[in-house]
C-alpha positions as CSV (number, residue, x, y, z in Angstrom):
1,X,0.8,-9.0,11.0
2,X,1.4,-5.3,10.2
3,X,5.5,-4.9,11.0
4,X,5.8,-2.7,14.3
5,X,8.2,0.2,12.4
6,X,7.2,4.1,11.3
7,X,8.8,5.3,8.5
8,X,8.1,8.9,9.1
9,X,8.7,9.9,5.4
10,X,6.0,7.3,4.1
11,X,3.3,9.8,5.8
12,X,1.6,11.5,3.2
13,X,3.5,10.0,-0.1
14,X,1.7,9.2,-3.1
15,X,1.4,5.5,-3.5
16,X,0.3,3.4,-6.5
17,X,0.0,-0.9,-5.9
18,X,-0.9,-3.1,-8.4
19,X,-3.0,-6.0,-7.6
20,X,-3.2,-4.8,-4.1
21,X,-6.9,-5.7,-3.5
22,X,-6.3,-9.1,-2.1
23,X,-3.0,-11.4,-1.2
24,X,0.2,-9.7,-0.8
25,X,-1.2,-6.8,-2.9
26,X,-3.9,-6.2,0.4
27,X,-1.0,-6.5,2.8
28,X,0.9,-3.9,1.2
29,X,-2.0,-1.9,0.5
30,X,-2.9,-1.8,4.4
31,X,0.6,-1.7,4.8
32,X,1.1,1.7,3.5
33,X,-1.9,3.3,4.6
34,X,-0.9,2.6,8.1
35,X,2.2,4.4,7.7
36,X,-0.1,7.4,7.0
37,X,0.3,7.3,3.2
38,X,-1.9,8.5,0.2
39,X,-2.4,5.2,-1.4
40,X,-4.6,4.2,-4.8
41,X,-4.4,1.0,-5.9
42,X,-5.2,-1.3,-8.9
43,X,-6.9,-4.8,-8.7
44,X,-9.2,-6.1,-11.4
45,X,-11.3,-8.1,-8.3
46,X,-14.3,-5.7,-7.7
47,X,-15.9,-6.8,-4.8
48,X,-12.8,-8.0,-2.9
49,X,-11.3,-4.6,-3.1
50,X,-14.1,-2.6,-2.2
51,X,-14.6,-4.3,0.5
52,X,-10.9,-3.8,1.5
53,X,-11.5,-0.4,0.9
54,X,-14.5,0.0,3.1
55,X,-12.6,-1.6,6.1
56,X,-9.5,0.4,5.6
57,X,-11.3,3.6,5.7
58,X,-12.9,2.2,9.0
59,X,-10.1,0.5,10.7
60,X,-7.5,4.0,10.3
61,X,-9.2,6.8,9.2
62,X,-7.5,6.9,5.7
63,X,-9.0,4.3,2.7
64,X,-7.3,3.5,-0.3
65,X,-8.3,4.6,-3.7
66,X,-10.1,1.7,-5.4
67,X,-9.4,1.6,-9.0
68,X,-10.5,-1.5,-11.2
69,X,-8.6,-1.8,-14.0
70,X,-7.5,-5.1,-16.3
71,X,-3.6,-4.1,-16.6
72,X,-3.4,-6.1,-19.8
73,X,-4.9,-3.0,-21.3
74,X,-1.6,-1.0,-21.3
75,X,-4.3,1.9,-22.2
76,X,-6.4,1.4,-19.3
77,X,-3.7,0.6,-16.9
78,X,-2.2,4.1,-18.4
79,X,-5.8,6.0,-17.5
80,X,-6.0,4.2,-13.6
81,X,-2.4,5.4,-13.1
82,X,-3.8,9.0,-14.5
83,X,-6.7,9.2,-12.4
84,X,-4.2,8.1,-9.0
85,X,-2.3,10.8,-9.7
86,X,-4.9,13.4,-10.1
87,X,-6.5,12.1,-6.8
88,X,-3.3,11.7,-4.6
89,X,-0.5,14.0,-6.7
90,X,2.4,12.6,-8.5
91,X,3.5,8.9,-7.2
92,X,6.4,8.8,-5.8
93,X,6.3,5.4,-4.5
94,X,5.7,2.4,-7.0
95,X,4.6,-1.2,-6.1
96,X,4.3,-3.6,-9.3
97,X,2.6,-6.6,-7.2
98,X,0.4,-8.1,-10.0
99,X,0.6,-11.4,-11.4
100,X,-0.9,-14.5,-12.3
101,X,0.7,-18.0,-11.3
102,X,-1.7,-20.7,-12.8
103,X,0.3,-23.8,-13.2
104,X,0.8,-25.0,-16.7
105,X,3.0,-28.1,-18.4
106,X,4.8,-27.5,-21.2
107,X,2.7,-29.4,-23.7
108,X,-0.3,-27.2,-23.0
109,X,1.4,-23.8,-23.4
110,X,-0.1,-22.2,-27.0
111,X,1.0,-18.8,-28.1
112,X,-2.2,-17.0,-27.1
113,X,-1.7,-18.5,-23.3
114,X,2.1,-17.5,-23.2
115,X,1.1,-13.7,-24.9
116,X,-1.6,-13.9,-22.1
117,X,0.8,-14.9,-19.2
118,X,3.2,-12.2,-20.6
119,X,1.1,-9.4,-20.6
120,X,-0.2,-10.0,-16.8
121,X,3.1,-10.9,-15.3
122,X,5.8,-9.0,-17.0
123,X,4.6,-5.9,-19.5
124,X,2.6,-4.2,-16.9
125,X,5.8,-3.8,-14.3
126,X,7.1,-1.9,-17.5
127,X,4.5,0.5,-18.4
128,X,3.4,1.4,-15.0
129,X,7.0,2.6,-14.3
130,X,7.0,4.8,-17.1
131,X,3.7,6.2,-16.3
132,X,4.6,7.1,-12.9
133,X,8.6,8.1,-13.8
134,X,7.7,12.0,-14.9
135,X,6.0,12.4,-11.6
136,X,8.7,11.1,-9.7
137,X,11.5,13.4,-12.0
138,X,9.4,16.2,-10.9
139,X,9.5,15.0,-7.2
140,X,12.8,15.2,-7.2
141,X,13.3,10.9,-6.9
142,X,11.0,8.1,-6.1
143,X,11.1,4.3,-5.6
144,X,10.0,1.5,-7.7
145,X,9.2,-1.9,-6.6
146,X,8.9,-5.0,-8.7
147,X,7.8,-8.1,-7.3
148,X,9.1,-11.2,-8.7
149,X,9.3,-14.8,-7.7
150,X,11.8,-17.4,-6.1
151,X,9.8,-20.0,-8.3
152,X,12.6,-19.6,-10.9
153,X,15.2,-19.9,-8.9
154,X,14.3,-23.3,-7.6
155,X,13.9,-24.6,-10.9
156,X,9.9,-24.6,-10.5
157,X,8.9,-27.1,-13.9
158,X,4.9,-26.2,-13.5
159,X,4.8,-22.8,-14.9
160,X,7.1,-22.0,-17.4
161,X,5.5,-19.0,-18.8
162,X,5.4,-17.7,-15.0
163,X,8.7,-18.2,-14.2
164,X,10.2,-16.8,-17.4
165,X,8.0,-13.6,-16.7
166,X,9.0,-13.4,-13.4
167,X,13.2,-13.9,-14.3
168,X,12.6,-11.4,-16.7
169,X,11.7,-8.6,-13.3
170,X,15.0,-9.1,-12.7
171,X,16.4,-8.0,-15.9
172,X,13.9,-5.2,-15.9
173,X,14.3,-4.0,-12.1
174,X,18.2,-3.4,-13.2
175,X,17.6,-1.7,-16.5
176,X,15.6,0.8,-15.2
177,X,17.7,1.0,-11.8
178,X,20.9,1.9,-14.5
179,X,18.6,3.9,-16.4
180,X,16.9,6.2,-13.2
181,X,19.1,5.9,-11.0
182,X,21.0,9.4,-12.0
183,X,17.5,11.3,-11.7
184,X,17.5,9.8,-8.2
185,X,14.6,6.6,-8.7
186,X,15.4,3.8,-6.9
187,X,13.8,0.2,-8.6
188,X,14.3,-2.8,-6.2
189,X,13.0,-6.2,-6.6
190,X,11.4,-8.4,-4.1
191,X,11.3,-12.3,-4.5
192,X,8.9,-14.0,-2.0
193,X,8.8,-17.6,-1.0
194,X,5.7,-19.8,-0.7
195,X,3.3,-17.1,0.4
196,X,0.2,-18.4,2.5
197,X,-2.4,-16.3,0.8
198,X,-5.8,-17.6,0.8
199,X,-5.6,-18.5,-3.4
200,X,-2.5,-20.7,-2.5
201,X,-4.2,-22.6,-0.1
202,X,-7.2,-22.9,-2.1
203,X,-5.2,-24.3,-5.2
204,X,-2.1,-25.7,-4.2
205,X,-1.4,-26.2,-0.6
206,X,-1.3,-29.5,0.9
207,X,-0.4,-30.6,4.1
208,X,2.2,-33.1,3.3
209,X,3.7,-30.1,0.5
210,X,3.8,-27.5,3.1
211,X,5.8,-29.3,5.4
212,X,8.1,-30.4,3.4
213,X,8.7,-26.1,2.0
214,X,9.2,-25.6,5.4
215,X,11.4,-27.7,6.2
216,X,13.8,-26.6,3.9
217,X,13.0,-23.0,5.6
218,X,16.0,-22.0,8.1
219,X,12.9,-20.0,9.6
220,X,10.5,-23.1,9.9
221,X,7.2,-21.2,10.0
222,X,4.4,-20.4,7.4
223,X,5.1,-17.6,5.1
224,X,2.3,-15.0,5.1
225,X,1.2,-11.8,3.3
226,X,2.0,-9.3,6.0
227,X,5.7,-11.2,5.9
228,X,6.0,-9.0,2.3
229,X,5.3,-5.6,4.1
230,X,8.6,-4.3,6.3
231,X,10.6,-5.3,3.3
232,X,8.8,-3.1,0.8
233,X,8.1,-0.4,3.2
234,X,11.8,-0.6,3.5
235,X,12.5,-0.3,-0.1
236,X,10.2,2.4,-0.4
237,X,11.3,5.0,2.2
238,X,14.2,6.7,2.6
239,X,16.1,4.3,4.8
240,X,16.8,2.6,1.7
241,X,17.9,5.8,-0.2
242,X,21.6,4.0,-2.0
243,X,20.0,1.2,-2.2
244,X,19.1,0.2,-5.9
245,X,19.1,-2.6,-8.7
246,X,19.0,-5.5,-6.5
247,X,16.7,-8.4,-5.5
248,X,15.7,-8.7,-1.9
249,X,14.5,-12.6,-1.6
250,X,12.1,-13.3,1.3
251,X,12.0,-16.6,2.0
252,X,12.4,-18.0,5.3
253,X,15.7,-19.0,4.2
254,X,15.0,-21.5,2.0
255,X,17.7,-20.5,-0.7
């Protein structure tokens, strides 16, 4: 469910999401263009995100810019962020959604599958904020949002890799908060709970598992992908103009 609020200075911004063909990422990226906003985003899934595409441009009037990139490439995510910006103008609104959360034990883990993990769930949030930072200088300010995880916080032993990358958004969200913050770029984190999408129900949902998440919910319902949108649309607009360098967690309440 798309959240009921207009945030009348989203209309018309520049807006780049990562991962946003499917999951979260096509929440947000539906998200944004119903707010009347000039969104590209990134998703390495061809036919899912054309297909998003396609029914966005139906449903409102206003599709998304497809662009299919592999962000471990720093070089190609570098040349999707270019193109973005020469189709929609400078970005002043940043959503790092991309990631990876295969499960993995600790035995398994080699280098090449940890440099892997890294590079789809940590070093892109990094070089697609400095991509899209002169743009936003020149704008005047913009807002960068990094999506992380609450999987580290409750001490989640199946994905180590994971859950250091996704710790490690933390650290990065408040460097670069400290670091823009004077040229008037917000960076925000969001941490979501166990989100419903369709590859979490496909891999790792059970019925007995699910339950017992909830349960421990204060809001005792299902987490799901349109859940994620208010908060960033928050983040992004000017409502949340001294907000910066903090983590917003969206969880049902389970922390």
């Amino acid at each position: 469910m798309m959240p009921s609020a207009i945030f009348p200075d989203l209309k018309d911004r520049s807006v780049l999401i990562t991962g946003g063909g499917s999951g979260i990422g096509a929440a947000l990226t539906e998200g944004f263009i119903a707010q009347g906003a000039r969104v590209a985003f990134i998703d390495i899934a061809e036919k899912p995100s054309q297909a998003l595409a396609g029914r966005l441009e139906k449903q409102y009037g206003n599709g998304p810019f497809y662009l299919n990139a592999d962000i471990t490439d720093v070089e190609l995510l570098r040349n999707a962020i270019a193109q973005a910006i020469d189709k929609n103008g400078p970005i002043t609104v940043l959503v790092n959604n991309a990631a990876w959360d295969d499960r993995h034990d600790i035995d398994d883990v080699t280098v090449e599958y940890w440099d892997r993990n890294q590079a789809i769930n940590l070093r892109p949030q990094f070089f697609a904020a400095q991509a899209v930072v002169p743009g936003m200088r020149e704008a005047g300010g913009g807002s960068i949002i990094n999506f992380t995880s609450t999987s580290f916080m409750i001490n989640q032993g199946d994905m180590p890799s994971y859950t250091a990358a996704k710790s490690g958004i933390i650290g990065l969200t408040k460097g670069l908060a400290g670091r823009l913050g004077p040229e008037k770029i917000r960076v925000n984190a969001i941490a979501p709970g166990w989100v419903m999408t369709p590859r979490q129900r496909e891999h790792w949902v059970t019925e007995e598992g699910l339950k017992t998440h909830i349960n421990k919910q204060v809001l005792r319902e299902e987490i799901q992908p349109g859940d994620m949108v208010g908060p960033c649309l928050f983040l992004a607009s000017d409502a949340a103009r001294m907000l910066s360098a903090q983590t917003l967690i969206v969880d049902g309440g389970y922390l």
